[in-house]
ROTORTI-75546 format. One record per residue: residue number from 1; residue in three letters; x, y, z of N, C-alpha, C, O in turn. Coordinates in nm, 4 decimals. Layout:
+-----+--------+----------+----------+----------+----------+----------+----------+----------+----------+----------+----------+----------+----------+
! num ! residu !       nx !       ny !       nz !      cax !      cay !      caz !       cx !       cy !       cz !       ox !       oy !       oz !
+-----+--------+----------+----------+----------+----------+----------+----------+----------+----------+----------+----------+----------+----------+
! NUM !    ALA !        X !        Y !        Z !        X !        Y !        Z !        X !        Y !        Z !        X !        Y !        Z !
...
+-----+--------+----------+----------+----------+----------+----------+----------+----------+----------+----------+----------+----------+----------+
REM end
This chain:
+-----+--------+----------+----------+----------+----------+----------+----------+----------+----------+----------+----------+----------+----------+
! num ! residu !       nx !       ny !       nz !      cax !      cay !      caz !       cx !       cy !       cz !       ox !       oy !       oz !
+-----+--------+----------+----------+----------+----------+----------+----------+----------+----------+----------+----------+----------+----------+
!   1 !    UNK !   0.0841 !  -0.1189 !   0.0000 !   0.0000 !   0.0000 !   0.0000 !   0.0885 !   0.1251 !   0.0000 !   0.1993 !   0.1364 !   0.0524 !
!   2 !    UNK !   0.0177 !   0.2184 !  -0.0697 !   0.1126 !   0.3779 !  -0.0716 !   0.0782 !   0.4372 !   0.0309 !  -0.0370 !   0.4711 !   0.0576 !
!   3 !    UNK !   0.1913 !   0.4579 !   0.1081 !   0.1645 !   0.5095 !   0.1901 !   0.2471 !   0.6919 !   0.2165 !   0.3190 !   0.7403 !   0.1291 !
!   4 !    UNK !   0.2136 !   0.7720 !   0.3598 !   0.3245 !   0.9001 !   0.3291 !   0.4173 !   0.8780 !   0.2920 !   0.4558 !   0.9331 !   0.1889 !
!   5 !    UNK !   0.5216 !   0.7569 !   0.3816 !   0.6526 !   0.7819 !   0.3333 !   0.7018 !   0.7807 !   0.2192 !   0.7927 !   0.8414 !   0.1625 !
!   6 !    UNK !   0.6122 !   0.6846 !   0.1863 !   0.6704 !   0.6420 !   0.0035 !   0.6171 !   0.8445 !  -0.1123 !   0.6723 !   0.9110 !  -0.2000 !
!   7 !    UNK !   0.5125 !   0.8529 !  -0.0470 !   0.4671 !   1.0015 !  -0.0850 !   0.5600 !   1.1280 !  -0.0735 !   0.5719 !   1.2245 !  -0.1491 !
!   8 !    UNK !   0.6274 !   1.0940 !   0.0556 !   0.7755 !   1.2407 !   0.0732 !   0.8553 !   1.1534 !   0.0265 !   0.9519 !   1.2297 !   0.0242 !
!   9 !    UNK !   0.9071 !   1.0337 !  -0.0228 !   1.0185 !   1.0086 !  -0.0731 !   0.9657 !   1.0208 !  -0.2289 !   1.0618 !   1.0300 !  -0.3053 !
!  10 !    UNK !   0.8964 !   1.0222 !  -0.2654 !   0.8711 !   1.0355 !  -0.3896 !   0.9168 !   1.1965 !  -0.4539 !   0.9986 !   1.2359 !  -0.5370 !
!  11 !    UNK !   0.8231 !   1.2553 !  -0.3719 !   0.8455 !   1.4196 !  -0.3442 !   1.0536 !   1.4537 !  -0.3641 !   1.1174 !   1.5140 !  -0.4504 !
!  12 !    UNK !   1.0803 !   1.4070 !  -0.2845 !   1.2735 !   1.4169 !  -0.2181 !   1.3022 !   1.3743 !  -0.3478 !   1.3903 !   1.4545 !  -0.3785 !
!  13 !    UNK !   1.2842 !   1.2908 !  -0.4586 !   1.3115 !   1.2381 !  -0.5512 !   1.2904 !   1.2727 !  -0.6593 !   1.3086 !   1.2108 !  -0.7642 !
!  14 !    UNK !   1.2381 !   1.4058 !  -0.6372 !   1.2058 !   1.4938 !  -0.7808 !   1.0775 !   1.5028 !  -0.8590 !   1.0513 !   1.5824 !  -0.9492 !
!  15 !    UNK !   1.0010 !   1.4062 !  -0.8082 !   0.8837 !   1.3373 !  -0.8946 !   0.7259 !   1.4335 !  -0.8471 !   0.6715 !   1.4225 !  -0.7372 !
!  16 !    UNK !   0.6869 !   1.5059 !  -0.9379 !   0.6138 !   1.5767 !  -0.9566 !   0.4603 !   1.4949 !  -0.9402 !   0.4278 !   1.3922 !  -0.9997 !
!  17 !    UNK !   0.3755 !   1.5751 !  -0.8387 !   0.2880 !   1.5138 !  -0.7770 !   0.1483 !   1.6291 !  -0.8157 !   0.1473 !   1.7518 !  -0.8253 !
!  18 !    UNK !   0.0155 !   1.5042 !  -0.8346 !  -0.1110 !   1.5556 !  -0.8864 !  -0.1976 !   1.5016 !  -0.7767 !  -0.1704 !   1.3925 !  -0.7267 !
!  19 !    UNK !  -0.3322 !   1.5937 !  -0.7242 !  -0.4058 !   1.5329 !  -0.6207 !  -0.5000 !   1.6008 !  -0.5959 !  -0.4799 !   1.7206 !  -0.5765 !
!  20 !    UNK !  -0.6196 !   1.5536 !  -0.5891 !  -0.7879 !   1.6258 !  -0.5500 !  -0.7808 !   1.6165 !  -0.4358 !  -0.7368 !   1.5163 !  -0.3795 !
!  21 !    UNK !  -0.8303 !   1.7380 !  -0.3668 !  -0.8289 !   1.6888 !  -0.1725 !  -0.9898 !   1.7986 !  -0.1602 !  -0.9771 !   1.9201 !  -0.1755 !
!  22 !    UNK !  -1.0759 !   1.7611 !  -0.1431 !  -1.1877 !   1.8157 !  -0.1538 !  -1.2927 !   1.8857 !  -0.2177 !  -1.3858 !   1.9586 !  -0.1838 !
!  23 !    UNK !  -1.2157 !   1.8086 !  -0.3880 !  -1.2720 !   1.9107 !  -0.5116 !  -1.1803 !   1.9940 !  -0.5666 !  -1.1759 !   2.0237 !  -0.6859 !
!  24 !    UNK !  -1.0888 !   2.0416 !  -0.4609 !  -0.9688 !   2.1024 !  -0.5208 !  -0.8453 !   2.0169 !  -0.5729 !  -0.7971 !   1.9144 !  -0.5246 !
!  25 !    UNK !  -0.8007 !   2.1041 !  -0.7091 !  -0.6563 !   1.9933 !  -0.7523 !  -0.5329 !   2.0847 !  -0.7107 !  -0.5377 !   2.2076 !  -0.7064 !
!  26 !    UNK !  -0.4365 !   2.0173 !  -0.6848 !  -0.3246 !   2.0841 !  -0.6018 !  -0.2087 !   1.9949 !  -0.6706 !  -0.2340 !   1.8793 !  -0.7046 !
!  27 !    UNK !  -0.0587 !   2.0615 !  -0.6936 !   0.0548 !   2.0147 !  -0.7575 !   0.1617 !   2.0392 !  -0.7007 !   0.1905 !   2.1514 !  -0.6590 !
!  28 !    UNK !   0.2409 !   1.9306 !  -0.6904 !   0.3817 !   1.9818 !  -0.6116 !   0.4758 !   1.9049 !  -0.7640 !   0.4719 !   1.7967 !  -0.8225 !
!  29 !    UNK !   0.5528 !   2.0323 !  -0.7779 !   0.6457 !   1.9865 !  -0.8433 !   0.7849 !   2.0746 !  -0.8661 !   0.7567 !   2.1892 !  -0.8308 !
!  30 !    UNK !   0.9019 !   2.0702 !  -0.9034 !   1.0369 !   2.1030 !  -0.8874 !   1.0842 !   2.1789 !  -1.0330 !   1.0463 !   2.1290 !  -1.1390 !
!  31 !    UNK !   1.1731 !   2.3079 !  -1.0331 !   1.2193 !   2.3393 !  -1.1141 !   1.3661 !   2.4066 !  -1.0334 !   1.4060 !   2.3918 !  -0.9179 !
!  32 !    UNK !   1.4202 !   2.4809 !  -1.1436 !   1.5451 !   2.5601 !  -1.1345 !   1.5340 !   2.6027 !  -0.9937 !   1.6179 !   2.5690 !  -0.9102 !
!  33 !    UNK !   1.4099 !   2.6922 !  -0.9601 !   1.4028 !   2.7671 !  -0.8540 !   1.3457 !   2.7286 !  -0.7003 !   1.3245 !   2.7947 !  -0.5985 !
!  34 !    UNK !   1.3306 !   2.5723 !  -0.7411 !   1.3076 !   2.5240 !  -0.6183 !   1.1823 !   2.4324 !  -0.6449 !   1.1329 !   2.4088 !  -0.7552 !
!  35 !    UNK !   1.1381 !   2.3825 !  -0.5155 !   0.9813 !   2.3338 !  -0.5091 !   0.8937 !   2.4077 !  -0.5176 !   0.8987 !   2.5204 !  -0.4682 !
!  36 !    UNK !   0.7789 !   2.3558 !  -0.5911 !   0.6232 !   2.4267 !  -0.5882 !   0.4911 !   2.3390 !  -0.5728 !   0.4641 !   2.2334 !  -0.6300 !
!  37 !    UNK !   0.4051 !   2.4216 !  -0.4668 !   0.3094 !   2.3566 !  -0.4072 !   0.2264 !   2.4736 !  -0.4721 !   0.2523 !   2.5936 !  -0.4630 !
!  38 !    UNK !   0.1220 !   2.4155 !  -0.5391 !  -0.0013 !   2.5048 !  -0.6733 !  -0.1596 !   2.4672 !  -0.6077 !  -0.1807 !   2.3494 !  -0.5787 !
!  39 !    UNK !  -0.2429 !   2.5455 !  -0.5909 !  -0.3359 !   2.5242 !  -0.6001 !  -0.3883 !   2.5350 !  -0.7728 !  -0.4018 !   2.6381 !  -0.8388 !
!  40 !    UNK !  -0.4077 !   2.4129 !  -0.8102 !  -0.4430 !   2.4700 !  -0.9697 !  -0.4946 !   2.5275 !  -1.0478 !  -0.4613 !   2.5342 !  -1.1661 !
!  41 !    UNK !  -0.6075 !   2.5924 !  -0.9834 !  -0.6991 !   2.6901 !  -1.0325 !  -0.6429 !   2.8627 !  -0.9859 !  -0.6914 !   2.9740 !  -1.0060 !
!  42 !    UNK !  -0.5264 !   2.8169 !  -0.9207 !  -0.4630 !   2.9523 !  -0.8516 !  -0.3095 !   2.9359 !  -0.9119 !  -0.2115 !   2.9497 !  -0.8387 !
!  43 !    UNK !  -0.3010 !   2.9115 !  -1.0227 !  -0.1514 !   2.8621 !  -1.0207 !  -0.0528 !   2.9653 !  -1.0551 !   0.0650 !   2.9362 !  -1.0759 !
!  44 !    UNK !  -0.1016 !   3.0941 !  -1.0622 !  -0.0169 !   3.2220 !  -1.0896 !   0.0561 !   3.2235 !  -0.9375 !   0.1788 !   3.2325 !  -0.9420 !
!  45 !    UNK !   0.0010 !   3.2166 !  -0.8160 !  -0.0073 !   3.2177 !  -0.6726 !   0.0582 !   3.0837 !  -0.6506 !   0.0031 !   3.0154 !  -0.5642 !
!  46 !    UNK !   0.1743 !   3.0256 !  -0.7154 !   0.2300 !   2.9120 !  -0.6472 !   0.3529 !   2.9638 !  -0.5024 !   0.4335 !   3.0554 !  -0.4870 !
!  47 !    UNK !   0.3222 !   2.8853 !  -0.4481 !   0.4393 !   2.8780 !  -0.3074 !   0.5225 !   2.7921 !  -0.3188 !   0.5026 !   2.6706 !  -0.3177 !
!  48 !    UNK !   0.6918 !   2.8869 !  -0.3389 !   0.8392 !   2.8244 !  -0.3411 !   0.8555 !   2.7996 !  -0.2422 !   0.8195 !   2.8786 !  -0.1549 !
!  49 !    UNK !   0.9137 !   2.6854 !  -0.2110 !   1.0115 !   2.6178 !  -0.1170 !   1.1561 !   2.5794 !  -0.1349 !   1.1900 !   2.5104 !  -0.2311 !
!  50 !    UNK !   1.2301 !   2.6161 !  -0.0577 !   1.3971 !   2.5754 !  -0.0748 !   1.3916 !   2.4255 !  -0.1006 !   1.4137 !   2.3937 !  -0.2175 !
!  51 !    UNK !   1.3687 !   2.3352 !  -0.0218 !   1.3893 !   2.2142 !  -0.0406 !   1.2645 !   2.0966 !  -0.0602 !   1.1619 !   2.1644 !  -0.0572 !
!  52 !    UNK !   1.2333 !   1.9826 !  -0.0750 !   1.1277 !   1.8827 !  -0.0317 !   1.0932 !   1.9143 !   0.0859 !   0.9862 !   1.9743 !   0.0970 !
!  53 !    UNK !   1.1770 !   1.8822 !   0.2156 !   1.1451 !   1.8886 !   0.3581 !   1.1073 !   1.9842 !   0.3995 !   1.0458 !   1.9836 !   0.5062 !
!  54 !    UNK !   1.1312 !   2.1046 !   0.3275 !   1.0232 !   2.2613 !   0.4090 !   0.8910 !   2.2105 !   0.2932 !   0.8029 !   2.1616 !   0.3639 !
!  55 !    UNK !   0.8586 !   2.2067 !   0.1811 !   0.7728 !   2.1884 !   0.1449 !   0.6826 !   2.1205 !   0.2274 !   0.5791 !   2.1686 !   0.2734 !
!  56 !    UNK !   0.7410 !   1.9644 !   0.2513 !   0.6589 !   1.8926 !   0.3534 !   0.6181 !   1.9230 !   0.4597 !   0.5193 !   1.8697 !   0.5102 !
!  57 !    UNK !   0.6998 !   2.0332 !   0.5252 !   0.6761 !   2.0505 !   0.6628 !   0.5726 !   2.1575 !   0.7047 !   0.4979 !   2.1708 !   0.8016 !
!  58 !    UNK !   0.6017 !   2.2369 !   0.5786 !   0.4720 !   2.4003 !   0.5905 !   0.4086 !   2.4076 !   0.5543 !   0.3321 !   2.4945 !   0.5960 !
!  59 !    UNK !   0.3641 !   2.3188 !   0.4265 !   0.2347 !   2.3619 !   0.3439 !   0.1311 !   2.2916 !   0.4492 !   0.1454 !   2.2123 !   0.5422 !
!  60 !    UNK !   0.0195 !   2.3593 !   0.3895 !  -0.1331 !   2.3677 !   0.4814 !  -0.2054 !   2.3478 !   0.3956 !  -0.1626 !   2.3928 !   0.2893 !
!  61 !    UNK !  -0.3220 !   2.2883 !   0.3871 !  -0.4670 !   2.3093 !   0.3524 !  -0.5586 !   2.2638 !   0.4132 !  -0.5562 !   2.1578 !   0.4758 !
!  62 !    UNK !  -0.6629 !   2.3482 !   0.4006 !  -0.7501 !   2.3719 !   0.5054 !  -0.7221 !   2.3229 !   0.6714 !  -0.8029 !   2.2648 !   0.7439 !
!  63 !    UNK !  -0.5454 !   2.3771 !   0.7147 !  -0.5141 !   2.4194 !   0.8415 !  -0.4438 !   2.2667 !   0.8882 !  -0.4205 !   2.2268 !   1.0022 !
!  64 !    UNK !  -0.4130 !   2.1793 !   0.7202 !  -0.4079 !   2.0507 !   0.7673 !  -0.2437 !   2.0384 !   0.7050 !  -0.1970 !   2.1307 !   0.6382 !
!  65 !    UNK !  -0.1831 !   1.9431 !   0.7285 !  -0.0670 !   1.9349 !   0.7277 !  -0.0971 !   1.8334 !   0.5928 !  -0.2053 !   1.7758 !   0.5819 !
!  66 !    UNK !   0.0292 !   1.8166 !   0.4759 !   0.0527 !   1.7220 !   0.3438 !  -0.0076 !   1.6049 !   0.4320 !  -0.1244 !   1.5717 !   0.4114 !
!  67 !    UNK !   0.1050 !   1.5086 !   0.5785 !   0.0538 !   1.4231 !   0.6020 !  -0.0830 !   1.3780 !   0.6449 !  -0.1147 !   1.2607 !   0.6256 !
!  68 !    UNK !  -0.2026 !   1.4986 !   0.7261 !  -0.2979 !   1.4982 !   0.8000 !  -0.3778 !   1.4684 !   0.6276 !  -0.4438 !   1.3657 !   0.6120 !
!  69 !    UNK !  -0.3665 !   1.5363 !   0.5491 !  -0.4509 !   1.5456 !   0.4413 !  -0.3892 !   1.3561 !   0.3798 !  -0.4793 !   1.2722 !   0.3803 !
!  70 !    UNK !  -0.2688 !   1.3145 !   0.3409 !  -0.2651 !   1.2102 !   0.2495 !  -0.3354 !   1.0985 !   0.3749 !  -0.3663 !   0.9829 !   0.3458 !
!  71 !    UNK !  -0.3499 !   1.1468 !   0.4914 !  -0.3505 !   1.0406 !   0.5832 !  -0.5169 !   1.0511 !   0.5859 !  -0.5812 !   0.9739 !   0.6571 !
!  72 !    UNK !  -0.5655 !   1.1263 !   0.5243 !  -0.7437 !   1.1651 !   0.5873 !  -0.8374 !   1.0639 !   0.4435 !  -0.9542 !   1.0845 !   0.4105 !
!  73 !    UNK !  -0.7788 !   0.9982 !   0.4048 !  -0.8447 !   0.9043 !   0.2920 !  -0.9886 !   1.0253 !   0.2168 !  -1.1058 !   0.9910 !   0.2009 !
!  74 !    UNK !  -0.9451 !   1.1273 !   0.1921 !  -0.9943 !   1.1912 !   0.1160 !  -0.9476 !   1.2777 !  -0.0163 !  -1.0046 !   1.3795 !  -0.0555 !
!  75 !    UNK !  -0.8141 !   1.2066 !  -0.0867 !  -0.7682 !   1.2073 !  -0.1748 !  -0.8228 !   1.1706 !  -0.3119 !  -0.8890 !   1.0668 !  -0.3131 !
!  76 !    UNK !  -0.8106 !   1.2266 !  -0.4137 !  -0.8709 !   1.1436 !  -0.5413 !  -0.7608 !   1.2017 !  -0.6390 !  -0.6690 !   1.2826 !  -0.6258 !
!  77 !    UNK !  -0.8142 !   1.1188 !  -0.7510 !  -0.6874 !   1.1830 !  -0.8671 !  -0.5821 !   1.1648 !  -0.8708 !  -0.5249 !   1.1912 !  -0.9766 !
!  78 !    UNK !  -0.5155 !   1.1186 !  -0.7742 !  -0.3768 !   1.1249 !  -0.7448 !  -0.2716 !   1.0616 !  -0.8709 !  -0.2779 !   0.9457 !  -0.9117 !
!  79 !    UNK !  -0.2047 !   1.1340 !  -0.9054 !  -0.0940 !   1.0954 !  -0.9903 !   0.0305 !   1.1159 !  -0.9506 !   0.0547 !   1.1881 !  -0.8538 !
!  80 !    UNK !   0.1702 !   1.0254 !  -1.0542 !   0.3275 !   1.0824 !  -0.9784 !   0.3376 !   1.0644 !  -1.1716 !   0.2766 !   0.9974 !  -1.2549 !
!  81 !    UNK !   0.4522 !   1.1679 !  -1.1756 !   0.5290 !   1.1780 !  -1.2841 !   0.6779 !   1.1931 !  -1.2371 !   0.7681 !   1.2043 !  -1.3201 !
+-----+--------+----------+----------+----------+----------+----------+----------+----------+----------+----------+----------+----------+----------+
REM end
């Protein structure tokens, strides 16, 4: 089963991530300038991160932590590239 860890090691590994968490689609993925966590319908408004591990550690939605949300079995969509 997929679980977080395999989810932040995926993340640490470069691999660009797709995911519905309440109707909303949200993207984490990596360039020149670092990590980016997108709300996709907001994606002018993406939030840089220096590394994977601040990514993992700060982003929020709806006041919930990456793990509280992959852990709340209310995910859909989910893709890795």
């Amino acid at each position: 089963m997929y679980s977080y860890i395999d989810f932040s090691e995926d993340i640490a590994a470069g691999h660009e991530i797709m995911f519905t968490y309440r109707d909303k689609e949200y993207s984490i993925s990596i360039s020149q300038g670092g990590w980016y966590f997108t709300k996709v319908e907001d994606y002018e408004n993406a939030i840089r991160y220096e590394s994977a591990d601040e990514l993992l550690i700060q982003v929020r939605i709806a006041n919930k932590t990456l793990e509280e949300v992959f852990n709340s079995g209310n995910l859909s969509d989910f893709s890795i590239n």
